[in-house]
N, C-alpha and C positions, 0 to 999 in steps of 0.2 A: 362657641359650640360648633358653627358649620367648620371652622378652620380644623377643629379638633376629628369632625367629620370626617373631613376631605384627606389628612393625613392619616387616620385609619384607613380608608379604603383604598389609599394610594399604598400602603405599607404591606396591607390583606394581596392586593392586586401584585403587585413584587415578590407576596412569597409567594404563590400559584403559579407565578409564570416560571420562577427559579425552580421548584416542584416539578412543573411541566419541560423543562426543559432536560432535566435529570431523567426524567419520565422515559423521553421521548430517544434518550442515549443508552438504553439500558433493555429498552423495547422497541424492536422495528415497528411494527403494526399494533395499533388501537383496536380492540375487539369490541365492534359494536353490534347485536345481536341480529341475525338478518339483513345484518347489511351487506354481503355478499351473494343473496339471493337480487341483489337490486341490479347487480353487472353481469350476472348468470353465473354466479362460481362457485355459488352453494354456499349456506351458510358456516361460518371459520372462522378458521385465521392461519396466519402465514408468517414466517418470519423473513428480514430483510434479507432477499437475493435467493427467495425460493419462490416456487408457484406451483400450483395443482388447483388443475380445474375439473371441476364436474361435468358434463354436457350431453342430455338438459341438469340444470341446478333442481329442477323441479317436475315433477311429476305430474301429468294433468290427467285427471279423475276421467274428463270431458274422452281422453281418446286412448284412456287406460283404465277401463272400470276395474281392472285386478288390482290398481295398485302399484305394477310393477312393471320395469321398462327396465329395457338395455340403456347402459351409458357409457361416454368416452369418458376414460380418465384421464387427464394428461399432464404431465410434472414436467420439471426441470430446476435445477438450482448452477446457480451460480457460487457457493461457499467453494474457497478454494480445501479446504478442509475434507471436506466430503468427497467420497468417491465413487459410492452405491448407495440407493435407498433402496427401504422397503417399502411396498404400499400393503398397510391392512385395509379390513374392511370387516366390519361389525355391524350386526341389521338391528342394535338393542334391545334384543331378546338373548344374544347369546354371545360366546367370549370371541373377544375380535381374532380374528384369521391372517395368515400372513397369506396375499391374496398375489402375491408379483412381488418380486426383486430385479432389479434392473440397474443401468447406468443411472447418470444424475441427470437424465433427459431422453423422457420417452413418452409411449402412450401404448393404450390398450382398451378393448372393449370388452363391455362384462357381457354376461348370457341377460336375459329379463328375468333377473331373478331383483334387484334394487327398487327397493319398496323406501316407505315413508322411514324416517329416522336411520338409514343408511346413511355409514358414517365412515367414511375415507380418512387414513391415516398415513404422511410418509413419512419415515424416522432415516436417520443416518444407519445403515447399516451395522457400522464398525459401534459406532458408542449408544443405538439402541434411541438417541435425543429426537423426538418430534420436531420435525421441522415443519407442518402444515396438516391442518384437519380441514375437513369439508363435510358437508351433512346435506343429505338429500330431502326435502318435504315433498307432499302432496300440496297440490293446488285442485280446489275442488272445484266440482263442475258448477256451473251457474247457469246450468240450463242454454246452454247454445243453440241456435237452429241453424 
């Protein structure tokens, strides 16, 4: 019975990692939720050889009681493919905006309008394909002194 054990879980174990490796060819990045607020680049995702970061990823209540604060955006891709993106931007209340078009590697600063659930998009120009999102939250205040 353990032998019978041990060859299930070895067999279980074989096809996850084959799973996982098809997984891992077929998508650059693993979306794990908030976990891009842990490096400051807002919560996403990204695909392999692009980047867009938020800065700040997050909003602090403590030294923004509106809510709302300017931030840098900043991309770049590497895909030889690509040769312009877009950046929208959608505060989800309303239909996202094409917010900048630019080269494949730039940056820009919004006005303080970028509130909680602001949500950063860059697509390849030419074929419209998302290549990275980013989402801005609030970080509440905890009473500071």
């Amino acid at each position: 019975m353990r032998a019978l054990s041990a060859v299930s879980f070895a067999l279980a174990i074989s096809i996850l990692c084959t799973s996982c490796s098809r997984f891992s060819e077929s998508t650059s990045e693993l979306y794990v939720p908030g976990s891009g607020l842990l490096n400051g680049r807002g919560d996403g995702y990204q695909l392999k050889g692009v980047s867009l970061t938020i800065t700040p990823a997050s909003i602090d209540l403590c030294e923004h009681p509106s809510g709302r604060e300017s931030t840098e955006v900043a991309w770049n891709t590497f895909r030889s493919e690509v040769q312009h993106v877009d950046i929208w931007v959608q505060d989800g209340q309303s239909r996202a905006k094409r917010w900048t078009t630019g080269s494949t590697r730039g940056s820009a600063v919004t006005g303080e309008w970028v509130g909680n659930d602001t949500t950063f998009r860059m697509t390849d120009t030419e074929t419209g394909k998302t290549l990275a999102l980013r989402q801005v939250y609030l970080s509440k205040c905890l009473g500071r002194t």
